[in-house]
C-alpha positions, 0 to 999 in steps of 0.5 A: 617361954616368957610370955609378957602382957603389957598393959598401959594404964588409963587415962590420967588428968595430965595425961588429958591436959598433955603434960609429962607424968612420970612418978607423980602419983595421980589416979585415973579419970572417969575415962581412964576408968572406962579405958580399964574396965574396957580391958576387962572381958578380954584380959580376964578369959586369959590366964597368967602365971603372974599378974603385976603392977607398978606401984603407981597408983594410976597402974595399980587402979588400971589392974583392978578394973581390967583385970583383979588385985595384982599379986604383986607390985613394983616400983621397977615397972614405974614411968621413967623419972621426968625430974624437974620436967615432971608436969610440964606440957609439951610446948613448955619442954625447950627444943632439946628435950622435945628431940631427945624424946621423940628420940626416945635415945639419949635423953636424960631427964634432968634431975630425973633418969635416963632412957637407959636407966629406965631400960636398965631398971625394967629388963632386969625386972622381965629378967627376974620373972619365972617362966610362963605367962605374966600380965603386967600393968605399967606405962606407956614409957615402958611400952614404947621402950620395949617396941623400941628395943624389938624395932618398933615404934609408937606413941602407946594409947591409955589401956593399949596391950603389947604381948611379947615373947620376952625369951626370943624378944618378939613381939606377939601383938599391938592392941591399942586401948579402948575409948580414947 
């Protein structure tokens, strides 16, 4: 069995100001802060053969807090690439790309990627991993397109967890974050 722990990291000042974040590499709030060490009582009473962490510094500070120093990183575990809509607020985006989004199919950033490339990009990294259980620290992209692929959806909230059983693509559970 391959049991994943996703974890998506705090709250970021974009994230606060409602604009999209995809590779920019910002760090965590104060709450953000809060939001991860909220995890951490939790998260560190389980044990896990793996833990990882996008090579984002939002990500990589979230795995800390929550948990310790990750044994690795990944940029595989990145956000998907907004391009040239990186940073814009919600109501700046034109009418198509807001649909494309909440869609979360079809939608090709541009300048950026493509939901099927992100989809691409983090299914062969859950595929590479050995079996056992894996905690892993990403973003809420990455989240809502694995609730999506097991029939799901959802606007993950800072520091929520998905646990799945990525052998027979089941989802576990849904806990949402904590403090925001």
């Amino acid at each position: 069995m391959s049991e994943l722990w996703l974890v998506r990291h705090g709250e970021t000042p974009w994230n606060r100001e409602g604009r999209l974040t995809g590779w920019t590499d910002l760090p965590l709030t104060p709450l953000g802060e809060q939001q991860a060490r909220a995890l951490a009582s939790w998260l560190r009473a389980e044990r896990f053969e793996g833990v990882v962490a996008s090579d984002l510094r939002r990500a990589l500070q979230t795995a800390r807090l929550a948990y310790g120093e990750p044994k690795a990183t990944s940029p595989a575990l990145r956000e998907l690439d907004f391009g040239t809509l990186e940073g814009l607020r919600w109501a700046e985006l034109a009418e198509e790309h807001r649909r494309a989004l909440l869609a979360f199919e079809g939608f090709q950033a541009p300048g950026g990627e493509s939901v099927a490339d992100l989809r691409r990009r983090v299914f062969a990294f859950f595929q590479s991993l050995p079996k056992g259980r894996h905690l892993i620290f990403t973003h809420g992209g990455v989240l809502r397109l694995v609730l999506r692929a097991l029939g799901q959806d959802g606007f993950p909230s800072p520091c929520a967890v998905v646990g799945l059983d990525w052998a027979q693509q089941r989802l576990l559970f849904v806990r949402e974050g904590a403090g925001g």
